[in-house]
C-alpha positions in Angstrom: 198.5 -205.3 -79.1 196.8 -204.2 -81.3 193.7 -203.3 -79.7 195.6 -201.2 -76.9 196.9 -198.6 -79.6 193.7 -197.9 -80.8 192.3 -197.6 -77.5 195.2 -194.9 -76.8 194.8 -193.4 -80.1 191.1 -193.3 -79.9 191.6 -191.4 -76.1 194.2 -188.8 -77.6 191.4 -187.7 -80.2 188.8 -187.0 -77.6 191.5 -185.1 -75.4 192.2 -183.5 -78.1 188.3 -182.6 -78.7 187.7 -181.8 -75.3 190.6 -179.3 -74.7 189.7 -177.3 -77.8 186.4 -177.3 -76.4 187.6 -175.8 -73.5 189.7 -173.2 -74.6 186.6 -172.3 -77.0 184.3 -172.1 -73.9 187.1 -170.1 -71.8 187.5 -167.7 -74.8 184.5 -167.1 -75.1 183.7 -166.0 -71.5 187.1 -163.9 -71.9 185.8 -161.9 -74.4 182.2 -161.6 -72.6 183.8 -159.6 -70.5 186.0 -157.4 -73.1 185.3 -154.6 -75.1 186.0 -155.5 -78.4 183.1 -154.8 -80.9 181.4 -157.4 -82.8 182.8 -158.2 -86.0 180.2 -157.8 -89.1 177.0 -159.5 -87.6 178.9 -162.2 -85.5 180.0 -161.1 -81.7 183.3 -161.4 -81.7 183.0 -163.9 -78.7 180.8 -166.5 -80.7 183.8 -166.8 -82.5 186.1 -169.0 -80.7 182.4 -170.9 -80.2 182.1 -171.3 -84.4 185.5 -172.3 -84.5 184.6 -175.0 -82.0 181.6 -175.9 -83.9 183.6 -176.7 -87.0 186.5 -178.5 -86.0 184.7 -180.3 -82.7 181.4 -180.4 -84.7 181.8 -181.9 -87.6 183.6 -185.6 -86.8 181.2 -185.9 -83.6 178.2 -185.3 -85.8 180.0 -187.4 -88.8 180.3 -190.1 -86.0 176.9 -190.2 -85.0 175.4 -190.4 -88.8 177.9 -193.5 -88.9 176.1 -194.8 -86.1 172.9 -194.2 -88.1 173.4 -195.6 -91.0 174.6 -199.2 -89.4 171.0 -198.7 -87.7 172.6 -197.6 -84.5 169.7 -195.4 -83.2 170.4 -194.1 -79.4 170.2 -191.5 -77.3 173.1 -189.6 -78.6 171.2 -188.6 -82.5 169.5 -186.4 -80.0 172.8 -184.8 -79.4 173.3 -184.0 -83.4 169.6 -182.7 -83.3 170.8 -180.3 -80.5 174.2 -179.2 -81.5 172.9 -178.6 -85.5 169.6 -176.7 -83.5 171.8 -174.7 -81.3 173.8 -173.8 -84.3 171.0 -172.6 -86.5 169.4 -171.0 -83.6 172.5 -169.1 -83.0 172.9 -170.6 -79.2 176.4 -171.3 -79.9 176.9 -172.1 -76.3 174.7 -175.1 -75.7 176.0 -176.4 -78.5 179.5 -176.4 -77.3 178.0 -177.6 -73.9 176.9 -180.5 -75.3 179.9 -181.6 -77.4 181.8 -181.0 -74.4 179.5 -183.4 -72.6 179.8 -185.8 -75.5 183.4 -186.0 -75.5 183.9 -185.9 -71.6 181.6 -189.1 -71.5 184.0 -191.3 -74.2 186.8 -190.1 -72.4 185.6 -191.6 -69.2 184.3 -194.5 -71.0 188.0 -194.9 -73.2 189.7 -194.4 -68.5 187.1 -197.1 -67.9 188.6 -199.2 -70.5 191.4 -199.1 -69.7 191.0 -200.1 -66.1 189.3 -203.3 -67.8 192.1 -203.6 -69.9 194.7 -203.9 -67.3 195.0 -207.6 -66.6 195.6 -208.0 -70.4 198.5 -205.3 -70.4 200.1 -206.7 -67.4 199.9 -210.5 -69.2 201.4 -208.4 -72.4 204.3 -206.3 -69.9 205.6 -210.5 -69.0 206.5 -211.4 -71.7 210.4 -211.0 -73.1 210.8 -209.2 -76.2 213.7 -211.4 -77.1 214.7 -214.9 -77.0 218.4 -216.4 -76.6 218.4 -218.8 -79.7 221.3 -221.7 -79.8 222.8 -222.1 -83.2 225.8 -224.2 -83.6 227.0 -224.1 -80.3 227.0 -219.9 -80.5 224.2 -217.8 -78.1 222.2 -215.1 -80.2 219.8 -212.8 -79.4 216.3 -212.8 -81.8 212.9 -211.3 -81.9 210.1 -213.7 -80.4 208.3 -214.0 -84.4 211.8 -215.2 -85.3 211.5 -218.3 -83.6 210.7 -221.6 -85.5 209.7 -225.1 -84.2 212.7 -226.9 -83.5 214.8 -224.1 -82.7 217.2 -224.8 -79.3 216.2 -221.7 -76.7 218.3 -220.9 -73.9 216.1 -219.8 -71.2 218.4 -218.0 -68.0 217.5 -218.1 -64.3 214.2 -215.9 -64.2 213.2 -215.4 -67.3 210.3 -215.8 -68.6 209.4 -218.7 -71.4 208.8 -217.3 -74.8 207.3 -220.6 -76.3 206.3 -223.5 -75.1 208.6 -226.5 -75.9 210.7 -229.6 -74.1 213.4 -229.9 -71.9 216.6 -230.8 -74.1 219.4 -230.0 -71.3 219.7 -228.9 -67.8 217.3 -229.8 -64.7 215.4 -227.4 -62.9 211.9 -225.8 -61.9 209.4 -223.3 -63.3 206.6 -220.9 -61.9 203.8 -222.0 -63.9 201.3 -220.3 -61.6 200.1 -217.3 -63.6 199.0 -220.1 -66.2 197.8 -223.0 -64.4 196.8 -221.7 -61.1 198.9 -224.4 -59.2 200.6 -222.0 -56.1 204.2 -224.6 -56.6 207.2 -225.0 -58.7 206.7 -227.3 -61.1 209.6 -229.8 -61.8 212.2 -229.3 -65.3 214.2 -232.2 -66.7 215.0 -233.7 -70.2 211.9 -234.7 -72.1 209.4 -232.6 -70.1 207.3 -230.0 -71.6 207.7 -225.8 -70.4 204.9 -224.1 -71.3 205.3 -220.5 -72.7 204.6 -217.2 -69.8 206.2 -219.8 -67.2 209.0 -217.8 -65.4 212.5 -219.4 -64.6 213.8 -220.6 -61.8 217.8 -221.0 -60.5 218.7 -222.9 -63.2 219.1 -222.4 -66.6 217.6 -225.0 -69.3 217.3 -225.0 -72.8 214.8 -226.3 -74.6 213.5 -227.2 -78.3 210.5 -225.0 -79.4 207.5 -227.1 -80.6 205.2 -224.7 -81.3 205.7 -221.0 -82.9 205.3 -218.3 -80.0 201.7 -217.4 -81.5 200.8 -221.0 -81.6 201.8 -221.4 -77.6 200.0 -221.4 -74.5 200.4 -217.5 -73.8 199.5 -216.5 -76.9 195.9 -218.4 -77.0 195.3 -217.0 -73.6 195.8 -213.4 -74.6 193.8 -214.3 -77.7 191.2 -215.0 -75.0 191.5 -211.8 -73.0 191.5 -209.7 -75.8 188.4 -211.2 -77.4 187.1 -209.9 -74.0 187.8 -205.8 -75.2 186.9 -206.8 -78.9 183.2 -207.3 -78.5 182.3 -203.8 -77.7 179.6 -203.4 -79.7 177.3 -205.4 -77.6 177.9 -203.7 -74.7 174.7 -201.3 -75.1 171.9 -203.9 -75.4 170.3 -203.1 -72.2 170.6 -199.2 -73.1 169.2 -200.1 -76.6 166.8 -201.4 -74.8 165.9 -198.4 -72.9 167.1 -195.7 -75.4 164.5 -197.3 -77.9 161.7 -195.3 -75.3 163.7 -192.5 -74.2 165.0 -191.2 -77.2 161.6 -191.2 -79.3 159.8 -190.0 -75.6 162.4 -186.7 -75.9 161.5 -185.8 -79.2 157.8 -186.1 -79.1 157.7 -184.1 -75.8 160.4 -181.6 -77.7 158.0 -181.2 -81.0 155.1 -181.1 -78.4 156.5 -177.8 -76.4 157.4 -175.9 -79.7 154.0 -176.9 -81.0 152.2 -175.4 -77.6 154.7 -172.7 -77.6 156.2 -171.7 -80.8 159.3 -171.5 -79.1 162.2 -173.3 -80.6 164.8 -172.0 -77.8 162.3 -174.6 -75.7 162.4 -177.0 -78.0 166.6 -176.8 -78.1 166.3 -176.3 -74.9 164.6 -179.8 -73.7 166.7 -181.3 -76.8 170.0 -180.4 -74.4 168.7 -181.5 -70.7 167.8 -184.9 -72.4 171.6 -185.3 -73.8 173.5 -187.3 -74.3 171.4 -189.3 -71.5 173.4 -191.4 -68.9 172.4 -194.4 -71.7 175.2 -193.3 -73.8 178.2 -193.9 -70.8 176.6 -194.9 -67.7 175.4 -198.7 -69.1 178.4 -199.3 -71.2 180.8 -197.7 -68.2 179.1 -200.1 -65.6 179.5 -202.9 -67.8 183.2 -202.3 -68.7 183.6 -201.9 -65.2 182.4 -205.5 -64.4 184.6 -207.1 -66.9 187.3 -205.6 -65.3 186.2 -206.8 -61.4 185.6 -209.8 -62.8 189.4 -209.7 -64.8 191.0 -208.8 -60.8 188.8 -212.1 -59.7 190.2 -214.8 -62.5 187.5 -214.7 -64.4 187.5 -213.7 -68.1 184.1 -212.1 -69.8 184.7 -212.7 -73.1 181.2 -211.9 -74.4 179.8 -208.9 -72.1 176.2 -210.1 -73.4 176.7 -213.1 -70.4 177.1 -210.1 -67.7 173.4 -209.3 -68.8 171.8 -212.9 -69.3 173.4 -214.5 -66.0 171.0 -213.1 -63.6 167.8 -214.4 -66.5 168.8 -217.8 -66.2 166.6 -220.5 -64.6 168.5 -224.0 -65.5 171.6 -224.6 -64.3 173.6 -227.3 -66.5 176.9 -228.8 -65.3 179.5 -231.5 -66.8 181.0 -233.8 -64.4 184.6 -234.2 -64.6 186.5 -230.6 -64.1 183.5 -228.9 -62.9 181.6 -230.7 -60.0 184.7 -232.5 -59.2 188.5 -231.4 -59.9 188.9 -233.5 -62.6 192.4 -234.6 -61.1 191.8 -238.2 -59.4 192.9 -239.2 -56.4 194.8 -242.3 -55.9 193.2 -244.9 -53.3 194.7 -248.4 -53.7 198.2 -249.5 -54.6 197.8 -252.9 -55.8 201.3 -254.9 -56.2 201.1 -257.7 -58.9 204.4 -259.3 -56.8 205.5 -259.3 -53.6 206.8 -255.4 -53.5 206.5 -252.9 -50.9 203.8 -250.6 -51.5 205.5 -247.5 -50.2 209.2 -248.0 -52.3 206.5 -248.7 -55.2 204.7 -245.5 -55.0 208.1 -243.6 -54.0 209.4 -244.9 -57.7 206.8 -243.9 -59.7 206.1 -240.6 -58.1 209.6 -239.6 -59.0 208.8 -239.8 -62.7 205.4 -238.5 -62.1 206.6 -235.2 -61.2 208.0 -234.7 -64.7 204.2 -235.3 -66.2 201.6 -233.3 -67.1 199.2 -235.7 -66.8 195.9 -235.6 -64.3 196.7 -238.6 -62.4 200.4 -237.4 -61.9 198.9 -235.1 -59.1 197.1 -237.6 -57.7 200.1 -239.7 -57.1 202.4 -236.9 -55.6 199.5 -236.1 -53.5 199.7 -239.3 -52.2 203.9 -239.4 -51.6 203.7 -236.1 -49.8 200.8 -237.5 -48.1 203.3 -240.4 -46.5 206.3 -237.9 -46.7 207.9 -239.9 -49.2 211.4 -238.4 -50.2 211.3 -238.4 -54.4 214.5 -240.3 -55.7 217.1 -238.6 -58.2 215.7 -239.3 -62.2 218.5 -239.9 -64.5 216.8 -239.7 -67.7 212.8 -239.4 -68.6 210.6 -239.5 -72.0 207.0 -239.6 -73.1 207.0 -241.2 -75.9 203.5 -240.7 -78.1 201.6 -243.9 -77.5 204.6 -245.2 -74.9 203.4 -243.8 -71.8 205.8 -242.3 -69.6 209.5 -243.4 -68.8 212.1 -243.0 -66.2 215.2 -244.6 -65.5 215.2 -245.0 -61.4 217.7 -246.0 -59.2 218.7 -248.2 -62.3 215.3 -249.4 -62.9 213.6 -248.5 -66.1 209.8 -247.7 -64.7 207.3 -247.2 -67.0 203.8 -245.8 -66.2 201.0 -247.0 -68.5 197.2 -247.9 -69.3 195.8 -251.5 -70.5 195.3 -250.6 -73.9 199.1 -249.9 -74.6 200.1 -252.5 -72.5 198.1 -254.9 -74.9 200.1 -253.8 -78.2 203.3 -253.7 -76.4 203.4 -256.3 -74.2 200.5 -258.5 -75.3 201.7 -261.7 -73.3 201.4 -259.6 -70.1 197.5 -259.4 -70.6 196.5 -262.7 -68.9 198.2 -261.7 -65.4 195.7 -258.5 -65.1 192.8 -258.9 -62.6 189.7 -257.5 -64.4 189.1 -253.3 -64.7 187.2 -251.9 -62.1 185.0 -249.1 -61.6 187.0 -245.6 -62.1 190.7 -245.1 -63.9 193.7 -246.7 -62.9 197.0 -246.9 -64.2 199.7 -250.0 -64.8 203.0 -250.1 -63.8 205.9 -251.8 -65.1 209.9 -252.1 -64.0 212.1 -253.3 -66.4 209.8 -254.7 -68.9 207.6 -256.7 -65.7 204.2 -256.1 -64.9 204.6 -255.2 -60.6 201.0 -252.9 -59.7 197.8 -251.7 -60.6 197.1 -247.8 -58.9 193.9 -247.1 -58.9 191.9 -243.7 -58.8 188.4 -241.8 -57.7 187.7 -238.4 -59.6 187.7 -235.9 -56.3 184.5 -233.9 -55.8 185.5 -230.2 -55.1 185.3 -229.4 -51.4 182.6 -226.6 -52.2 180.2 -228.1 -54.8 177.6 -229.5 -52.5 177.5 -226.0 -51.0 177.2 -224.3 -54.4 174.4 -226.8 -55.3 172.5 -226.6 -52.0 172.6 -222.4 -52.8 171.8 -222.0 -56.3 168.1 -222.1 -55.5 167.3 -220.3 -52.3 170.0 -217.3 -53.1 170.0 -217.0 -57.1 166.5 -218.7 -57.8 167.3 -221.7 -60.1 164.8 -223.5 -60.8 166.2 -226.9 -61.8 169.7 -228.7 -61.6 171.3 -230.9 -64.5 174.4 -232.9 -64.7 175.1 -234.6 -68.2 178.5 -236.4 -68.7 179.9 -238.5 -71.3 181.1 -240.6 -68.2 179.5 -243.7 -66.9 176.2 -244.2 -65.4 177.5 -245.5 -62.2 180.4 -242.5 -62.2 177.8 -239.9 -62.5 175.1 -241.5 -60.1 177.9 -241.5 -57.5 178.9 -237.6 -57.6 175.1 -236.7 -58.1 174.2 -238.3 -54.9 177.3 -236.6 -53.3 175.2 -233.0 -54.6 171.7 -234.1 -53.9 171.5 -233.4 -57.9 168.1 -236.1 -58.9 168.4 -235.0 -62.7 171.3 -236.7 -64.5 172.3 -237.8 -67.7 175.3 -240.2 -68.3 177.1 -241.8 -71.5 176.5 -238.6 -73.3 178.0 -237.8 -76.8 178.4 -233.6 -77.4 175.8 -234.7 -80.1 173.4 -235.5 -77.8 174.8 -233.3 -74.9 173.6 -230.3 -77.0 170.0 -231.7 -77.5 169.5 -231.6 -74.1 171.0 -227.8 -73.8 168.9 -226.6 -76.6 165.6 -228.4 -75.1 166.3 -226.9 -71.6 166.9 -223.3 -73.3 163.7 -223.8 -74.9 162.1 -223.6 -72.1 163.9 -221.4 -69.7 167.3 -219.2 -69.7 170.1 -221.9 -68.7 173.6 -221.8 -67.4 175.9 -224.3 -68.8 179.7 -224.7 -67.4 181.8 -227.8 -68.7 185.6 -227.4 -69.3 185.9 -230.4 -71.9 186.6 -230.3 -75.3 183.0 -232.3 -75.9 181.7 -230.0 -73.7 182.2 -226.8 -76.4 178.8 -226.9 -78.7 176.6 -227.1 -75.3 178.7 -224.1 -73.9 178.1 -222.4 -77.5 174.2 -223.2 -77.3 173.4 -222.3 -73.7 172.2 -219.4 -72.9 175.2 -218.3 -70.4 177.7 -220.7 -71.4 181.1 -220.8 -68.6 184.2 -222.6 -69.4 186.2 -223.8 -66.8 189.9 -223.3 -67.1 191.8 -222.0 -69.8 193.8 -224.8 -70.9 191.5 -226.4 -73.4 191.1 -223.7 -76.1 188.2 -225.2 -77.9 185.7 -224.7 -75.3 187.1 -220.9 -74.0 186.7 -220.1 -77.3 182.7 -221.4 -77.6 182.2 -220.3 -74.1 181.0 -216.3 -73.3 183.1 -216.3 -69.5 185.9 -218.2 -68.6 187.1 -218.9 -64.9 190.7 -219.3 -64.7 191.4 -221.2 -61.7 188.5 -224.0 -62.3 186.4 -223.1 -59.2 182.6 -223.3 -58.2 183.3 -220.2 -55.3 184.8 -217.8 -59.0 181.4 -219.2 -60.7 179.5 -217.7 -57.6 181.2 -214.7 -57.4 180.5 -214.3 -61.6 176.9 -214.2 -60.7 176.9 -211.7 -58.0 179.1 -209.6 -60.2 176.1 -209.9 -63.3 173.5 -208.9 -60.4 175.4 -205.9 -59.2 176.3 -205.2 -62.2 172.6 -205.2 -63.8 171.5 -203.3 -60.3 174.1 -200.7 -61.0 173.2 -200.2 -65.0 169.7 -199.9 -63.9 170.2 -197.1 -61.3 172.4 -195.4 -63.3 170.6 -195.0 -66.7 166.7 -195.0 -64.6 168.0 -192.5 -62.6 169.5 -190.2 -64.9 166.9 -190.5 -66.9 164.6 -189.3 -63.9 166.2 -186.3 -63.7 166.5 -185.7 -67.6 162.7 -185.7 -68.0 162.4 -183.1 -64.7 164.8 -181.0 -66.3 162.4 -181.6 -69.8 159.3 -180.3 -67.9 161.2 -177.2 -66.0 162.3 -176.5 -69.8 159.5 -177.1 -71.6 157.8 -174.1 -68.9 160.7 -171.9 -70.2 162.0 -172.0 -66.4 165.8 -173.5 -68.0 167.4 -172.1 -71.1 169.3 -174.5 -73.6 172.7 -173.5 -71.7 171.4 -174.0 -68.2 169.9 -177.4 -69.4 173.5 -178.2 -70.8 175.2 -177.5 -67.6 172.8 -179.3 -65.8 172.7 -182.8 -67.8 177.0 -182.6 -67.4 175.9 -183.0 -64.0 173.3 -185.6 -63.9 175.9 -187.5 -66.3 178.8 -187.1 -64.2 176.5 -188.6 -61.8 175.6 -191.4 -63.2 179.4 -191.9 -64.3 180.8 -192.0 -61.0 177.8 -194.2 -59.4 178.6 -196.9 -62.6 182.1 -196.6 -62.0 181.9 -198.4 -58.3 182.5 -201.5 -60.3 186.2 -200.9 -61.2 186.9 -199.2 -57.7 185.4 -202.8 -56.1 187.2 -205.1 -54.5 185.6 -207.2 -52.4 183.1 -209.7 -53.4 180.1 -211.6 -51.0 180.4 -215.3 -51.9 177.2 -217.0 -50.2 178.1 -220.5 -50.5 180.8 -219.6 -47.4 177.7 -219.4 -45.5 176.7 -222.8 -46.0 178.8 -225.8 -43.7 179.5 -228.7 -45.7 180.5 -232.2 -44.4 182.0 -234.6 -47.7 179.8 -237.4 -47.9 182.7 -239.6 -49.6 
């Protein structure tokens, strides 16, 4: 966590900074009011302000030059102008004023962090510090970077997974919900997989470690979250944008008065009413406080630059599978081979199925509970690689598989298949013998053709694409579910990306996909959305992720860009409204450099507090609620 102690040590600086500033201003009015005499030609009350000046001075100003040479030009070089000006002048004050107004602004912007920051800490806060390794039939306790693959781990009612690895003894059930979003317990046994950040149930298992603990599930999705904090430096692009004219605007109407007036306590003085500008905290606050709305809602901004871009974009781009539809089939014809009973059929094979990972696994216990099938007792289960999966049932040896195994294992079974048929299916076999066929429809997701039907009367898209590496006919069929007329089918990522990087060419586009082919479209996109965090190829090309896989999160991820561009807006273009009043009373000589200081601490305060509605948000308006929608399946 590496991140999170240089956010805390970064804070402790600036409290640090801002408390001797303090007690430098508080002296200083202590001793306005004393009757010591002045100490050679400095009051002894500017003292405690030089002392200030030095120690407070001196790494803000080195920190501002930094930001200079890397070609960081912003509002806040008019902050060195005016502390080194109020210096020379001898308004020791103002100058103070306006560190103190520097260092009050990180130190909301480092409490703004943090309240971004919280979803990673609490993902951090699960995880166990130690792991119960078995070693030659003894129980020890070891750090979690002392784990190797292979290694037996004793995991104890409740805990929580440190790696992800298989069941090697003990039966059971895991919480698997913070990872996967599925609301159930998921089913343990020998030979099937845990996944690390799952939490324990009533029974204790061990299991084998197959990957290293920062090789495993949790780890790559804090890798994720963090990547979220690391990309800071982009966070100021709008107020680039808009410091690029104020900044240069200040100083030209600064020079200006102390040309007109030969008054450089003006020219200070319209220097500190114009710093450090609500660009400096108010844009990067109202940002950081998105990402962190957005964190609350499931949805991961790993490139702040999307929160900016998403409200731009005129194309929206979607895959098929896992993003107009669930990507987890549903099962709509057992077919016996033999004269079996459907139901006892289905009851078999969704005993094993609960063990399995594997998409079509849900489809098949969807159907069981559907019928209220009670699963049978599993006495043993594997998944071999390439074998499909096994169980041994009610002394049956059932074995779930696909035509192309079946044709190196059991090549004389070929001739008794009916030909393949339009979608995916799967082949069953008890003890060695061919018995049913199951076949299964990708699902579209119960709000896409209400999140189609409102992407261009609510957020103004323009045009609607879906491109799939799926068949024609497959992609036909959910487009006509959508009303979607452009569609692309039989797509490679080659030529998937062609397409994304025409369409950008000629307006801002939105591309979500959640497959591994779907990763150099999501990386060329303007806005590019992955959907789920399983595959780690395409979170890690995309700029957003939505946890939970859902087209209402996608929605809410672009009112949160709009509010969140609204609220940057009024915050900087309104503080900056009152800077340039404050200019004109100064240039007139009607506010002196310390009045001008007091009074932009207020206007940035201000603008502060009106960016920070973000983090303090809760509630979201998701439009496509609005909209009824009938399936047309």
């Amino acid at each position: 966590m590496q991140n999170k102690v240089d956010i805390f040590s970064f804070l402790k600086w600036q409290v640090i900074l801002f408390i001797i500033l303090l007690i430098s201003i508080g002296l200083y009015f202590l001793i306005s009011i004393t009757p010591l005499q002045s100490i050679h030609t400095v009051a002894a009350k500017d003292i405690p302000l030089l002392i200030a000046l030095v120690v407070c001075g001196t790494p803000l100003i080195l920190q501002i030059l930094w930001k200079l040479f890397t070609r960081d030009f912003g509002a806040d070089f008019l902050a060195a102008i005016a502390i080194v000006t109020g210096g020379y002048l001898g308004e020791y004050l103002a100058s103070a004023l306006v560190m103190l107004m520097l260092a009050t602004g990180q130190i909301l912007e480092v409490y703004a962090l943090r309240k971004a920051s919280s979803v990673l800490l609490a993902l951090a806060e699960r995880m166990p510090l130690k792991a119960h390794r078995k070693i030659n039939g003894e129980i020890e306790d070891i750090s979690l970077n002392k784990i190797l693959i292979g290694d037996h781990i004793v995991i104890y009612p409740h805990e929580t997974c440190p790696v992800d690895g298989v069941v090697i003894q003990g039966h059971g059930s895991m919480d698997e919900s913070y990872l996967t979003g599925e609301p159930y317990l998921v089913s343990k046994a020998t030979g099937v997989s845990v996944i690390s950040g799952a939490i324990n149930g009533e029974d204790m298992l061990i299991i084998r470690a197959e990957k290293l603990p920062q090789d495993s599930r949790y780890a790559k999705i804090m890798k994720v979250m963090e990547e979220s904090e690391q990309r800071r430096p982009k966070f100021r692009r709008l107020g680039d944008q808009l410091g690029a004219i104020f900044a240069p605007l200040t100083l030209i109407i600064a020079f200006f008065t102390w040309y007109l007036t030969d008054d450089p306590i003006r020219f200070l003085a319209v220097l500190v009413i114009a710093t450090p500008c609500p660009l400096l905290i108010g844009i990067p606050i109202a940002i950081i406080s998105a990402v962190s709305l957005a964190a609350r809602k499931g949805i991961i901004i790993k490139d702040p630059v999307v929160l900016e871009r998403l409200p731009t974009c005129k194309t929206a781009i979607f895959d098929k599978t896992g993003t107009l539809t669930y990507g987890q089939a549903e099962l709509v014809e057992v077919k016996p081979l033999h004269r079996c009973d459907k139901k006892e059929l289905l009851q078999q094979v969704a005993s094993i199925e609960r063990f399995s990972k594997h998409p079509l696994a849900t489809a098949i216990l969807r159907a069981a509970q559907k019928q209220h099938l009670t699963l049978l007792e599993v006495d043993e289960i594997s998944e071999p690689p390439g074998g499909g999966l096994i169980g041994h049932v009610k002394g049956n040896i059932v074995r779930i598989t696909n035509r192309e195994r079946l044709s190196r294992q059991h090549p004389d079974l070929m001739d008794a298949l009916p030909p393949a048929r339009r979608g995916m299916e799967c082949l069953v076999l008890i003890n060695n013998k061919l018995v049913a066929i199951f076949y299964f429809r990708d699902t579209l997701r119960s709000e896409g053709l209400s999140f189609i039907t409102h992407l261009t009367p609510i957020h103004h898209f323009k045009k609607i694409i879906v491109i799939s590496g799926d068949r024609l006919s497959e992609v036909k069929y959910i487009a006509k579910q959508l009303g979607i007329r452009e569609i692309y089918a039989n797509q490679t990522p080659e030529q998937k990306i062609d397409i994304v990087r025409l369409e950008t060419s000629r307006a801002p586009t939105l591309f979500m996909g959640d497959g591994i082919n779907d990763a150099p479209a999501l990386a060329v996109a303007t806005v590019g959305i992955a959907f789920g965090q399983h595959n780690i190829v395409t979170t890690e090309a995309s700029g957003a992720v939505i946890l939970d896989s859902s087209l209402v999160k996608v929605d809410e991820l672009i009112h949160i860009s709009s509010l969140m561009r609204r609220v940057a807006l009024v915050s900087a273009g309104g503080g900056m409204l009152l800077s340039v009043l404050g200019m004109y009373f100064a240039a007139l000589g009607m506010i002196t450099p310390v009045m001008g200081a007091l009074l932009q601490e207020g206007i940035d305060i201000i603008a502060i507090l009106y960016a920070l509605q973000l983090a303090w948000q809760s509630k979201i308006p998701v439009d496509i609620k609005k909209f009824s929608y009938k399936t047309r399946i």
